[in-house]
Backbone of each chain as ProteinMPNN parsed JSONL, in Angstrom:
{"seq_chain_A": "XXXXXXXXXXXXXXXXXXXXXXXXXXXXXXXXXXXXXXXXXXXXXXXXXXXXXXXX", "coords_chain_A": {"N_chain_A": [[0.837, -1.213, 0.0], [2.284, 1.326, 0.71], [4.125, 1.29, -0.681], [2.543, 1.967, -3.359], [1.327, 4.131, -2.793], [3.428, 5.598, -2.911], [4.36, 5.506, -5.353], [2.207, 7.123, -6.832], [2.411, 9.462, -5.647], [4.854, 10.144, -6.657], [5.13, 10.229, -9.665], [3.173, 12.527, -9.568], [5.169, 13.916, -8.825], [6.609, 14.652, -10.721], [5.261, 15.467, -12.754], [4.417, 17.84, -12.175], [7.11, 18.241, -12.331], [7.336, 18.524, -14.961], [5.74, 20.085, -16.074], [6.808, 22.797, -15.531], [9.54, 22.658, -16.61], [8.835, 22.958, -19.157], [7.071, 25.314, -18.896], [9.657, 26.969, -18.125], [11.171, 26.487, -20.302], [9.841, 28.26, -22.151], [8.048, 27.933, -25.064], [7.588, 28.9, -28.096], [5.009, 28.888, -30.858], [4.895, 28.056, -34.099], [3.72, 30.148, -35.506], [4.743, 32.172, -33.916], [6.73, 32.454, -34.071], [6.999, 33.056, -36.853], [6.354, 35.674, -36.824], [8.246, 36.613, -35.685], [10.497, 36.52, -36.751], [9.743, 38.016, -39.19], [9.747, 40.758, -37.814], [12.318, 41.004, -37.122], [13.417, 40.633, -39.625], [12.233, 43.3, -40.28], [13.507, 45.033, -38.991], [16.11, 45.006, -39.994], [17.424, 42.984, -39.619], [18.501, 42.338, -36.927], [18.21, 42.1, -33.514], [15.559, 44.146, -31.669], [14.911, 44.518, -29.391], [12.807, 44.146, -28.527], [10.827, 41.814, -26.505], [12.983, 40.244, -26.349], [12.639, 38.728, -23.749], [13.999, 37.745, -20.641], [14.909, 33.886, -19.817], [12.654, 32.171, -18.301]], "CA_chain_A": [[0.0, 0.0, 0.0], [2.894, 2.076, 1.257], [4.436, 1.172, -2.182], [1.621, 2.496, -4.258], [1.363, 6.148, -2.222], [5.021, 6.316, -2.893], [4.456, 5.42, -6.795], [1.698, 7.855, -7.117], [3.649, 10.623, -5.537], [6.404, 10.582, -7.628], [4.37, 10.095, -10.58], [2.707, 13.71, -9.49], [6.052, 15.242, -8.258], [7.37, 14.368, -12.376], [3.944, 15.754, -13.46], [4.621, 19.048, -11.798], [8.759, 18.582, -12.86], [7.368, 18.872, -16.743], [5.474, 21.799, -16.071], [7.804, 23.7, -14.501], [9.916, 22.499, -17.218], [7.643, 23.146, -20.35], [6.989, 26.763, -19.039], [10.887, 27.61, -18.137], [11.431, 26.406, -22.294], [9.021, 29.381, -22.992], [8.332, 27.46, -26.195], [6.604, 29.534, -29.233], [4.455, 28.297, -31.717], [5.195, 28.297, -35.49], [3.304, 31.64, -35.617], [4.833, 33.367, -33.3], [8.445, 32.633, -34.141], [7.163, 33.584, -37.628], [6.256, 37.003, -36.248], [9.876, 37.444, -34.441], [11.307, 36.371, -38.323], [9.294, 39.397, -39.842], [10.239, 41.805, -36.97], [14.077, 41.136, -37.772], [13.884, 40.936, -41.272], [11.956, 44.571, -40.893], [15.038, 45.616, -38.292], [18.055, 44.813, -40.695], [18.484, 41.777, -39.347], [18.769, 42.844, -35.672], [17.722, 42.226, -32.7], [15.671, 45.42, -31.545], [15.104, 44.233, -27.997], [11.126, 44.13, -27.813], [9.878, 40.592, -27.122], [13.344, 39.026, -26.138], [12.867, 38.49, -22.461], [14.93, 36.638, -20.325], [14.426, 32.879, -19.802], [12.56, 32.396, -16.958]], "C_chain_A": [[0.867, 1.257, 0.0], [3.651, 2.782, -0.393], [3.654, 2.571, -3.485], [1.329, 3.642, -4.426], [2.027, 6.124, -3.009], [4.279, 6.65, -4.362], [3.485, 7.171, -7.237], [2.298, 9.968, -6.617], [4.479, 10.977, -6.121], [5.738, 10.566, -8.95], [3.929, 11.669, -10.521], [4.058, 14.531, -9.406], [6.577, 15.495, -10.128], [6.469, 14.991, -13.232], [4.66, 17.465, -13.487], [6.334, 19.632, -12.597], [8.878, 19.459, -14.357], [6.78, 19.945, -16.791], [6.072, 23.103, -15.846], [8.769, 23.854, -15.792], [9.82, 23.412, -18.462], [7.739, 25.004, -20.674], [8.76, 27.497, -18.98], [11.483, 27.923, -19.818], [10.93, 27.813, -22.665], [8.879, 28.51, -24.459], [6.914, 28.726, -26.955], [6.5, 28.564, -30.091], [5.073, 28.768, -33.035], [5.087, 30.163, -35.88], [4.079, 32.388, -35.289], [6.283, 33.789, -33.282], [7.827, 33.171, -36.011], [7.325, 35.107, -37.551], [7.552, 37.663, -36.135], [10.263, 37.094, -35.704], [10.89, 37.921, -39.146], [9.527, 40.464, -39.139], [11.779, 41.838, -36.851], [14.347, 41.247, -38.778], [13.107, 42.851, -41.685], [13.038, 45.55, -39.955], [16.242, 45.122, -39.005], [18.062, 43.606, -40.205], [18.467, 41.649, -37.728], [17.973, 42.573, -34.799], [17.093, 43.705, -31.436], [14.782, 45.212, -29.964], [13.404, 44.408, -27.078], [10.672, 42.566, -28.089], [11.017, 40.295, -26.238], [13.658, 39.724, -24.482], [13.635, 37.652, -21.793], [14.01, 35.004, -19.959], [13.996, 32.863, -18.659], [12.612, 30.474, -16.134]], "O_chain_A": [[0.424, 2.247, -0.583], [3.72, 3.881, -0.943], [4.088, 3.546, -4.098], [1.103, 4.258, -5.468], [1.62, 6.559, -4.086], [3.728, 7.727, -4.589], [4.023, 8.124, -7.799], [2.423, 11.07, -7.151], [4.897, 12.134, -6.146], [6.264, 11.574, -9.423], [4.333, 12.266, -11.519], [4.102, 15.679, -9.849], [6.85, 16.618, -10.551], [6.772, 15.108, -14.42], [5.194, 18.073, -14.415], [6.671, 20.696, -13.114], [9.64, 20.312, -14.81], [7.203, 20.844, -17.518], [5.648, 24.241, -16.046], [8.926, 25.01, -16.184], [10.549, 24.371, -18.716], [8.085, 25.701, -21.627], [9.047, 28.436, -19.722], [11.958, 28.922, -20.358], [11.59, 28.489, -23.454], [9.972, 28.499, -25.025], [5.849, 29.153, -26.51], [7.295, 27.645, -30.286], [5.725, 29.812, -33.056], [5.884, 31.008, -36.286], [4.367, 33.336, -36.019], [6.873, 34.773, -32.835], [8.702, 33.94, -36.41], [8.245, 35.713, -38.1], [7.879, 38.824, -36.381], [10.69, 38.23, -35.913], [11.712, 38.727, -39.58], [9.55, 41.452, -39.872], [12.329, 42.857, -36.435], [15.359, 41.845, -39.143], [13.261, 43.492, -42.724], [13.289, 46.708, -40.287], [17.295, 44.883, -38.415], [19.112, 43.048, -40.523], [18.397, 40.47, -37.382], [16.798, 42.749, -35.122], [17.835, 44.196, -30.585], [13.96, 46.082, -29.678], [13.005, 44.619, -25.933], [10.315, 42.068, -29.157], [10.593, 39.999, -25.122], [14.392, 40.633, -24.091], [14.012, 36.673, -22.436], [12.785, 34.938, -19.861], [14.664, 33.417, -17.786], [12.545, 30.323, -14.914]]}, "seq_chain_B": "XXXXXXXXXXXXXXXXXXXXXXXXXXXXXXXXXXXXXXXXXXXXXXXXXXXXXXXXXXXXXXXXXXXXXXXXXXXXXXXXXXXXXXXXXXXXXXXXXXXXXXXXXXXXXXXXXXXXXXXXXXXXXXXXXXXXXXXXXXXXXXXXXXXXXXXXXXXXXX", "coords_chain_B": {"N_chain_B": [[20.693, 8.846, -54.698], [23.57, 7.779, -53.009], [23.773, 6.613, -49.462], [26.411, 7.234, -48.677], [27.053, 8.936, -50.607], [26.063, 11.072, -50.404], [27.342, 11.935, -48.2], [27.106, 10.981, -45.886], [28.156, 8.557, -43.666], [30.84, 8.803, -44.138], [33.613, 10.794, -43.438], [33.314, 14.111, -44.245], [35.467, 16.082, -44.645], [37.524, 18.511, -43.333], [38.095, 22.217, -42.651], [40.161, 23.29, -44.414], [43.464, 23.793, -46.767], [42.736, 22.607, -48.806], [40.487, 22.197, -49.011], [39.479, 24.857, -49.313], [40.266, 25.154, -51.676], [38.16, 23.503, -53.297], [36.215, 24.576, -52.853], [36.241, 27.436, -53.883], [36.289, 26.574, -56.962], [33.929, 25.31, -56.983], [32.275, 27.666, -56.751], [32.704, 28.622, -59.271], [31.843, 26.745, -60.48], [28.968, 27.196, -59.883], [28.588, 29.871, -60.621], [28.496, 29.367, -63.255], [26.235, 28.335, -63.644], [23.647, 26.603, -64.995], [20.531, 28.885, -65.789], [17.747, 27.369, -65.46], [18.25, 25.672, -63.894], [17.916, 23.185, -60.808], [17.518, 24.653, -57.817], [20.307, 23.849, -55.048], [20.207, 22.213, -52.218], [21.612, 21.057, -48.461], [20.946, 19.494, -45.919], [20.963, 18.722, -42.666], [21.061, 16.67, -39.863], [20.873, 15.002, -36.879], [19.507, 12.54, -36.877], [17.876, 9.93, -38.644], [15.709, 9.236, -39.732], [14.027, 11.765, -39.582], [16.067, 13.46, -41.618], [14.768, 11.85, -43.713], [12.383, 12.621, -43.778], [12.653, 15.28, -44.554], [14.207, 15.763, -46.304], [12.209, 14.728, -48.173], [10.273, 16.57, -48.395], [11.655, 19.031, -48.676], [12.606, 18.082, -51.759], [9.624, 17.978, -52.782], [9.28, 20.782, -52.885], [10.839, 21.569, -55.034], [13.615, 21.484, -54.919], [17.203, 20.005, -55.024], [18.569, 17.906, -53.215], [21.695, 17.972, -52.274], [23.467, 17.435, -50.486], [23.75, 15.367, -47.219], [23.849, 15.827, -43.597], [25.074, 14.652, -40.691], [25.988, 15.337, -38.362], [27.3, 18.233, -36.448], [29.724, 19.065, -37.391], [30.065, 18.108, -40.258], [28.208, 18.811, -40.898], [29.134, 21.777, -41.895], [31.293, 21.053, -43.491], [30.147, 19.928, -45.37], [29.063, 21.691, -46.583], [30.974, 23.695, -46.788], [31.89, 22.33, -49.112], [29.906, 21.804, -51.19], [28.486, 24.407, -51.323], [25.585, 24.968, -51.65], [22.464, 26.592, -52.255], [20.45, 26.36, -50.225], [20.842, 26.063, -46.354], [19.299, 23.314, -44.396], [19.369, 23.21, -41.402], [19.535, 21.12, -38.308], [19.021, 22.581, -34.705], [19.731, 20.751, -32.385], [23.08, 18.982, -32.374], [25.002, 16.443, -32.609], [28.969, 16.586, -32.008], [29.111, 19.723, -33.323], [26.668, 22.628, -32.726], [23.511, 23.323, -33.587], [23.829, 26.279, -33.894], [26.349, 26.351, -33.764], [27.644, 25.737, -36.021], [25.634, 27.306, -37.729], [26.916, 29.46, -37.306], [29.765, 29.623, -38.158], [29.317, 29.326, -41.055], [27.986, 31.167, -41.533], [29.555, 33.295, -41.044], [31.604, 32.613, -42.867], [30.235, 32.572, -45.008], [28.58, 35.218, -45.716], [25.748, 35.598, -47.035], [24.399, 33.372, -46.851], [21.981, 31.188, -47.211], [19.965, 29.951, -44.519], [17.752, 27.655, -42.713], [16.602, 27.105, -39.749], [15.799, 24.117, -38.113], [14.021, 22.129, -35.423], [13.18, 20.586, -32.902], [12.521, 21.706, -30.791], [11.325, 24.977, -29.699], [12.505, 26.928, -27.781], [12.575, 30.907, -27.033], [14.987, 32.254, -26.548], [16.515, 30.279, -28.157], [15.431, 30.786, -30.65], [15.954, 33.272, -31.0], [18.336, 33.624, -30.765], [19.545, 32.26, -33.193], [18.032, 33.698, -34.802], [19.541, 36.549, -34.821], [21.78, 35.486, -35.274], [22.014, 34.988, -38.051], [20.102, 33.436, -39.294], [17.809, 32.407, -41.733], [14.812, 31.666, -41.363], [13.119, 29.895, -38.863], [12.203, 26.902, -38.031], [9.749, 24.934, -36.396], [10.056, 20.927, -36.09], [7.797, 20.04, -35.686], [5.598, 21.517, -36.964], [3.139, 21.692, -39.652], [3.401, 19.735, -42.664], [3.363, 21.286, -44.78], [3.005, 23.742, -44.176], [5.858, 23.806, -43.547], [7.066, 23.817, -45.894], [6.216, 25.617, -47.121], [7.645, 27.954, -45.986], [10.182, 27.207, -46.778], [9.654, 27.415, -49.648], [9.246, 30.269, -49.549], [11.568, 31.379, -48.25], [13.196, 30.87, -50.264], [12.131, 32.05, -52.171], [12.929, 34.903, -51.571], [15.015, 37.599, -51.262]], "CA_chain_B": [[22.452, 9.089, -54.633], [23.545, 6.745, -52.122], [23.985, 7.46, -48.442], [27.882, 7.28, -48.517], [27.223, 9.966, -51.458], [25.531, 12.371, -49.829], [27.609, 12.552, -47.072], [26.606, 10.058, -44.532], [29.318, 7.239, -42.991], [32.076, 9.103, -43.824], [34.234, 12.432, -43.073], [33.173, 15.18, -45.877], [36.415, 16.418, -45.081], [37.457, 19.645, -42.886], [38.913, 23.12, -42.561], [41.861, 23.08, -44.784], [43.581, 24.7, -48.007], [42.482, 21.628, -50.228], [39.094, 22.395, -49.309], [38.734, 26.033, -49.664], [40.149, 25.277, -53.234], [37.068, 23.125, -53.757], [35.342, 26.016, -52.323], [36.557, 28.069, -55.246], [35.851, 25.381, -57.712], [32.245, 25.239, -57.028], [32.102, 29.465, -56.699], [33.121, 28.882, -60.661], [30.82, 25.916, -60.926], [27.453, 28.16, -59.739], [28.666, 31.116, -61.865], [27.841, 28.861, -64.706], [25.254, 26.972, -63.738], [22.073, 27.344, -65.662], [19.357, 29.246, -65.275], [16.962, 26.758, -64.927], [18.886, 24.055, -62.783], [17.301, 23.033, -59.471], [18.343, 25.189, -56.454], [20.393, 22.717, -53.905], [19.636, 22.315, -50.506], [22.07, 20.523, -47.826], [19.94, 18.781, -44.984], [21.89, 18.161, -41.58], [19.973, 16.446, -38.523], [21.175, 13.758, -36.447], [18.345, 11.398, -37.413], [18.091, 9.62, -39.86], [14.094, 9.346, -40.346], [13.868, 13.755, -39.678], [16.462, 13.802, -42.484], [14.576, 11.754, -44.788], [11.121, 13.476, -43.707], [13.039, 16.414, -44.419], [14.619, 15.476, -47.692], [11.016, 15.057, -49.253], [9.541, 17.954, -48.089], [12.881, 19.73, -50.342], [12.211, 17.707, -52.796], [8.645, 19.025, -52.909], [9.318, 22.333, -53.442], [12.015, 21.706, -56.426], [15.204, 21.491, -54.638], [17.839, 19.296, -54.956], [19.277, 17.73, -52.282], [22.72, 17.502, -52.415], [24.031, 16.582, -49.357], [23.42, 15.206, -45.538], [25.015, 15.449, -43.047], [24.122, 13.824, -39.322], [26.419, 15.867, -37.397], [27.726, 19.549, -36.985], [31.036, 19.089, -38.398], [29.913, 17.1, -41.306], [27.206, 19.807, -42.148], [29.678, 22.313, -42.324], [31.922, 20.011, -45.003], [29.757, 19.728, -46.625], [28.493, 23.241, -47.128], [31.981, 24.151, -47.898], [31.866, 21.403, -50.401], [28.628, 22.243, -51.925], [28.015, 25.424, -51.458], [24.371, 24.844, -51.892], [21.462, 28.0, -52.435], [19.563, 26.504, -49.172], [20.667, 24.845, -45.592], [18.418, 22.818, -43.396], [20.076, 22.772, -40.045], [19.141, 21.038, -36.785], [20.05, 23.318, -33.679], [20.741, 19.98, -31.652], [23.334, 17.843, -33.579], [26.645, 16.021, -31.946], [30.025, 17.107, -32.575], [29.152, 21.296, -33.363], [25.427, 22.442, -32.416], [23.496, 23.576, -35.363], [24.218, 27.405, -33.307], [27.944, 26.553, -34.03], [27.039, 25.544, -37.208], [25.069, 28.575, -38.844], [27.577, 30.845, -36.743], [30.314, 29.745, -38.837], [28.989, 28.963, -42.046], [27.612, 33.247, -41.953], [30.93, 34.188, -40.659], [32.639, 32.946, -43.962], [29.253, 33.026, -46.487], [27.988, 36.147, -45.369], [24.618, 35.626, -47.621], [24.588, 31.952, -47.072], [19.963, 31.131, -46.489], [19.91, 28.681, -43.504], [16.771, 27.662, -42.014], [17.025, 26.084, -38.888], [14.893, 23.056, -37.647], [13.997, 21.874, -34.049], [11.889, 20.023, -32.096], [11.436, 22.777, -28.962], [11.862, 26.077, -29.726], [12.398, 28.298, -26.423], [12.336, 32.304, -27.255], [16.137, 32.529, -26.358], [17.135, 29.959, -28.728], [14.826, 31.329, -31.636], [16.469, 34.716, -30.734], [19.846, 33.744, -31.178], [19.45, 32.109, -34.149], [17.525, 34.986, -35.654], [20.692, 37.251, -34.619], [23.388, 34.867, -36.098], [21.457, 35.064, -39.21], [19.043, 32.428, -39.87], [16.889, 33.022, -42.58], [13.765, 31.299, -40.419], [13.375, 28.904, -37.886], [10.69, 25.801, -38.016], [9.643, 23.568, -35.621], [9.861, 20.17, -36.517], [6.141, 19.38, -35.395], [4.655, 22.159, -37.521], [2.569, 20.59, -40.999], [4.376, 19.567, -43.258], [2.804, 22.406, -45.97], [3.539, 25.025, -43.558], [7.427, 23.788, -43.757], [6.998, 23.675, -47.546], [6.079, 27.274, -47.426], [8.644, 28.86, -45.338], [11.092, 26.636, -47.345], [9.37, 28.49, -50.592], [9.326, 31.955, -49.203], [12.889, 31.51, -48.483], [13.842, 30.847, -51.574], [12.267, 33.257, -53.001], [13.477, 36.084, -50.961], [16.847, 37.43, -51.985]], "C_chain_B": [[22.481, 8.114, -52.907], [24.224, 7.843, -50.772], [25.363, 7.975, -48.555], [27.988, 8.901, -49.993], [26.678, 11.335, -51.126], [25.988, 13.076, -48.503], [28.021, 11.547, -45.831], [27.793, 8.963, -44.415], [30.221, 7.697, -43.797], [32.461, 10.616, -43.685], [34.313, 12.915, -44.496], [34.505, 15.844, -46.084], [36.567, 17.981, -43.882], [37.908, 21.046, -43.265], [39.838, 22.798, -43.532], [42.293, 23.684, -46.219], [42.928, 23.968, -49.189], [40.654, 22.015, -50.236], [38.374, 23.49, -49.718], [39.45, 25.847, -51.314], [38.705, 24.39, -53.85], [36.044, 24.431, -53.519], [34.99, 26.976, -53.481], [35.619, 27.587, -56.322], [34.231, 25.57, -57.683], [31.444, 26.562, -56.976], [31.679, 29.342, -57.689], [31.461, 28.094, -61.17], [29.077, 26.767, -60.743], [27.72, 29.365, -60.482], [27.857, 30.51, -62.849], [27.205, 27.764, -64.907], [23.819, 27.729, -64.245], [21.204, 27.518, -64.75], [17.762, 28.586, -64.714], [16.811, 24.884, -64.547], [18.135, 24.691, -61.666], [18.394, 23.956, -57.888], [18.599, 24.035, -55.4], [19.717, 23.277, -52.54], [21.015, 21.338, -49.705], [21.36, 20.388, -46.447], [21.297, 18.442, -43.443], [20.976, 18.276, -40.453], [20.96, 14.856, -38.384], [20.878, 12.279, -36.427], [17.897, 11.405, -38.251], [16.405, 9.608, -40.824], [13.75, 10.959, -40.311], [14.463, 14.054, -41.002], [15.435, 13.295, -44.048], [12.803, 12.5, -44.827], [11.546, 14.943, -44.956], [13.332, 16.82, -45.776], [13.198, 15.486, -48.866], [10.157, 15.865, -49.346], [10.369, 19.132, -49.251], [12.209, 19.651, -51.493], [10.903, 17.597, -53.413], [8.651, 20.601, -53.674], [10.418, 22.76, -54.575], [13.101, 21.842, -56.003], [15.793, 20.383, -54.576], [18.504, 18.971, -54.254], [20.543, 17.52, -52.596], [23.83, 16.882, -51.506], [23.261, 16.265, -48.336], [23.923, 14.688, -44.876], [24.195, 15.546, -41.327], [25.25, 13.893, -38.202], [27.093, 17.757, -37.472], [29.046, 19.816, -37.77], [31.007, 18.564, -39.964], [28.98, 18.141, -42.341], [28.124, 21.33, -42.133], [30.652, 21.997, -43.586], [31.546, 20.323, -45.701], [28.934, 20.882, -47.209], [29.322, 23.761, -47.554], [31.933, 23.546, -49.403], [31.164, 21.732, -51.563], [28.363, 23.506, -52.239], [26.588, 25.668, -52.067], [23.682, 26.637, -51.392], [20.601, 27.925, -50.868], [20.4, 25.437, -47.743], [19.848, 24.918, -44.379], [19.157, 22.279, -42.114], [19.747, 22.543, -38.836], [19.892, 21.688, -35.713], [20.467, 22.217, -33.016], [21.547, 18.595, -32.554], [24.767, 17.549, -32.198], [27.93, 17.088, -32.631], [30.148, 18.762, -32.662], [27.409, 21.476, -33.305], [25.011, 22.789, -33.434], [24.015, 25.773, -35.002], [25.422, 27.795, -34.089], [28.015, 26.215, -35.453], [26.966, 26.808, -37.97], [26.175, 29.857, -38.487], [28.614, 30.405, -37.877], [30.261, 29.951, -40.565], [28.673, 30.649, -42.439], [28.574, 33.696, -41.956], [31.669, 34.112, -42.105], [31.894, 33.097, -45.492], [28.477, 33.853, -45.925], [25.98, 35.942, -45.808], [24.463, 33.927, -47.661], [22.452, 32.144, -46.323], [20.387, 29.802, -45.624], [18.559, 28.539, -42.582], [17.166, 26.659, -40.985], [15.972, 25.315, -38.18], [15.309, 22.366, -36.066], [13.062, 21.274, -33.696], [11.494, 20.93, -30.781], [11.96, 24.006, -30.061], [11.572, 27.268, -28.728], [12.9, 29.77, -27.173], [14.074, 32.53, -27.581], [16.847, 31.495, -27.565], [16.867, 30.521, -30.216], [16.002, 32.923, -32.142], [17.711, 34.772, -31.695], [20.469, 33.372, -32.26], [19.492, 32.819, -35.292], [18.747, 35.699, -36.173], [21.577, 36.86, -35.416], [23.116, 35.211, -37.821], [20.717, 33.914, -40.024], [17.753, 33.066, -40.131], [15.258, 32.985, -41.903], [13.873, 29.901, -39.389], [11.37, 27.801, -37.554], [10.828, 25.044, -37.241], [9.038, 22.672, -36.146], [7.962, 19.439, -36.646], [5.424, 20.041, -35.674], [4.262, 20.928, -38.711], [3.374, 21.011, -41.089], [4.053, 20.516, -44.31], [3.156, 23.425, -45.588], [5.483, 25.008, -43.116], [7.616, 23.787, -45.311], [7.112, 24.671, -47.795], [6.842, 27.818, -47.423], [9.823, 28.279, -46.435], [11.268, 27.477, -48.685], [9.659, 29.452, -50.504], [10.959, 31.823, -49.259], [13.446, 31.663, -49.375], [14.056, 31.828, -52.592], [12.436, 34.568, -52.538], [14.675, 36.39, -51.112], [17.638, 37.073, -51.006]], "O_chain_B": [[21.619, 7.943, -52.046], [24.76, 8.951, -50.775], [25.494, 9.199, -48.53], [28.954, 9.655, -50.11], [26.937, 12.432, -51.621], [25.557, 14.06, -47.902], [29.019, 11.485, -45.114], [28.268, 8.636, -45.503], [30.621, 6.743, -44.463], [31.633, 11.517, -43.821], [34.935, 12.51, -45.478], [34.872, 16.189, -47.207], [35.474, 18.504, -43.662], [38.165, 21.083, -44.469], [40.383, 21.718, -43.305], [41.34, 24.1, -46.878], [42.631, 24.486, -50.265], [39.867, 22.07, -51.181], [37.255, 23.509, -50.232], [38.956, 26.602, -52.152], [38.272, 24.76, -54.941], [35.244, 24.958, -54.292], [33.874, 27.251, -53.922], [34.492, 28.023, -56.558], [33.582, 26.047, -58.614], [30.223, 26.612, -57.119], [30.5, 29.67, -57.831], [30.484, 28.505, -61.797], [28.228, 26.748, -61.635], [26.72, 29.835, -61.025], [26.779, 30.947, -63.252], [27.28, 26.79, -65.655], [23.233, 28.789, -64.027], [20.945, 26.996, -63.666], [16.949, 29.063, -63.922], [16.152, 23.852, -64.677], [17.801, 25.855, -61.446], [19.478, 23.787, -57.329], [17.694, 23.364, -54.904], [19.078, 24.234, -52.102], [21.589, 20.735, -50.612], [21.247, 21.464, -45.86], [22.403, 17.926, -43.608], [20.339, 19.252, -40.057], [21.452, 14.058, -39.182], [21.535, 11.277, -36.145], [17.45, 12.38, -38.855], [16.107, 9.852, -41.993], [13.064, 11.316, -41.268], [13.786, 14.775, -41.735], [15.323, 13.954, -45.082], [12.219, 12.8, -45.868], [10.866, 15.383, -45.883], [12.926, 17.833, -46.344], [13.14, 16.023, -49.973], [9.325, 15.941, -50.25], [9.927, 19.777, -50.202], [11.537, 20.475, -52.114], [10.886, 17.146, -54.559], [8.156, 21.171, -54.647], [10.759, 23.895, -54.907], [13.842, 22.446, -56.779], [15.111, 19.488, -54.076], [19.52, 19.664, -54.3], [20.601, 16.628, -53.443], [24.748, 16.102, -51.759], [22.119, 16.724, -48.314], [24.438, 13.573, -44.958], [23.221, 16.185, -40.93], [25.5, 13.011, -37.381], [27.262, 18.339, -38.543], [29.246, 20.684, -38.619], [31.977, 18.689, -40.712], [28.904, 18.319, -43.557], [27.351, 22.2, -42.535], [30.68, 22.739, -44.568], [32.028, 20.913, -46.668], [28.254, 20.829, -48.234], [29.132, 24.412, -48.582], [31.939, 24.127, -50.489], [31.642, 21.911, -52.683], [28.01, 23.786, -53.385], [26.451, 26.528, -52.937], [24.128, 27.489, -50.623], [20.163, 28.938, -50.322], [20.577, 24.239, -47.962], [19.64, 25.855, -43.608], [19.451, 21.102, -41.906], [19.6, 23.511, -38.09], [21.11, 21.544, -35.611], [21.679, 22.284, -32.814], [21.025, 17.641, -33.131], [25.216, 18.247, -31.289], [27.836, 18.009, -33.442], [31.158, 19.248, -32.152], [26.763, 20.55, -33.795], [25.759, 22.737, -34.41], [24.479, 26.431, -35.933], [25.663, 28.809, -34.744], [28.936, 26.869, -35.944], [27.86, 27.307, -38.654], [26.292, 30.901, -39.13], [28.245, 30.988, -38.897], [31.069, 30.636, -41.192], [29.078, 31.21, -43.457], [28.804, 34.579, -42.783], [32.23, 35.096, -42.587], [32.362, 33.454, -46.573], [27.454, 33.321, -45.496], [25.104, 36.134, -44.965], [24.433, 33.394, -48.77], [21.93, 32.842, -45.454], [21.022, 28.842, -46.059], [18.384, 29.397, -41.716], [17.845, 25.652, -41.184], [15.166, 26.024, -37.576], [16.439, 22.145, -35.63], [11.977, 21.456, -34.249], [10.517, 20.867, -30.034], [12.776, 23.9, -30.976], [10.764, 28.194, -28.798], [13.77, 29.577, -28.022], [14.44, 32.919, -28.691], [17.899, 31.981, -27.981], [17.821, 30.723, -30.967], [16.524, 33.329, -33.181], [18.036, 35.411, -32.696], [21.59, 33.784, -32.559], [20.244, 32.836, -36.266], [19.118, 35.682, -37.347], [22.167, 37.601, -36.203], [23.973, 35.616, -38.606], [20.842, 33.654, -41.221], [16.978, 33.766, -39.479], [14.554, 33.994, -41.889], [14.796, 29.087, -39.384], [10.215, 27.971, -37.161], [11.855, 24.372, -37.154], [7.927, 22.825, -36.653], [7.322, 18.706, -37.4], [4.331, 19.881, -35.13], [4.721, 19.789, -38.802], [4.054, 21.879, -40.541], [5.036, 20.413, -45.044], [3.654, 24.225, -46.381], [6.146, 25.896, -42.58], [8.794, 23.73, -45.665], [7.961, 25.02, -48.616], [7.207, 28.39, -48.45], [10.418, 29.212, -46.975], [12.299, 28.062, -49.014], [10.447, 29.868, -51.353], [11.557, 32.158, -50.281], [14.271, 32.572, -49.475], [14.948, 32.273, -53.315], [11.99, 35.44, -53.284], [15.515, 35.489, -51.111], [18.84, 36.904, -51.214]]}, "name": "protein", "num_of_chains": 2, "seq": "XXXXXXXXXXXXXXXXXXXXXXXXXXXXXXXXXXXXXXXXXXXXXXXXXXXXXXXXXXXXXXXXXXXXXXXXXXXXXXXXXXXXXXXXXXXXXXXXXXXXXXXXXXXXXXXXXXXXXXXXXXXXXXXXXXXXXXXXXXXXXXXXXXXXXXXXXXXXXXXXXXXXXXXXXXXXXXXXXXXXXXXXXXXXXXXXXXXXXXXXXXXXXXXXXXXXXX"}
């Protein structure tokens, strides 16, 4: 029984690990990295320092 | 073209004077290559089923693959080698990342188009990409029509 807690516990703590995870990635969608492609290609090329936040 | 021809199970070759004379060589060779030959492409991903996903998605949109290469040192080779119109570069590869990759490859072909392919793409890596000079950046788990596109647009953008 003691077993089974455990399992399910760790099972949740790994749940929570990927979330934590997931959001630190910051991941963008197709879109939205297209967006940040058309906002450098209309800055030269450049990074013009609206958008890139730090990783959190 | 067989794997061993495109690259794959063996060393394309590195850095060195014999190679920037191929370098040359193939400058001459795209001077006078016709007008309506297939624009290459060079493909580099560590895996081998992404590459060949990857390869027919190209070969979709009228490009010719000419190489692949299934690590970062290998897809630089062979970009000296080639000097292909398009490359498809994974940011995580063994040996050089695809980062270390597109960073060099701009540093010595200033106008070199490199799109770079991924399976995550966090903000900061997108970023830095952007910066180095990658033309766009696709994640692997978009459709496959909407990598067709960007592949298009690229192309046809000077």
């Amino acid at each position: 029984m003691n077993k089974r807690f455990d399992l399910k516990r760790m099972l949740k703590e790994i749940e929570q690990d990927e979330q934590v995870s997931l959001k630190r990635k910051d991941q963008l969608s197709q879109a939205e990295i297209g967006r940040l492609v058309d906002r450098k290609q209309k800055h030269g090329g450049h990074n013009d320092g609206g958008g890139a936040g730090p990783v959190l | 073209m067989s794997e061993k021809g495109r690259g794959i199970g063996h060393s394309a070759g590195t850095h060195c004077g014999a190679a920037k004379t191929r370098y040359s060589i193939r400058q001459k060779e795209r001077a006078v290559r016709k007008s309506g030959e297939k624009p290459t492409v060079v493909i580099a991903d560590d895996e081998s089923h992404v590459r060949t996903y990857i390869r027919a998605l190209a070969t979709r949109v009228n490009l010719e693959v000419v190489g692949e290469a299934s690590d970062g040192e290998q897809a630089i080779a062979l970009y000296h080698l080639h000097q292909p119109d398009l490359l498809l570069l994974d940011v995580n590869m063994p040996l050089k990342t695809g980062e270390q990759v597109l960073k060099e490859v701009r540093d010595e072909f200033p106008h070199a188009k490199v799109i770079m392919l991924s399976s995550v793409a966090d903000r900061e890596s997108v970023e830095t990409c952007l910066d180095l000079g990658a033309a766009h950046y696709i994640r692997k788990d978009c459709p496959p029509e909407e990598i067709q596109s960007i592949i298009r647009k690229t192309m046809e953008s000077a």
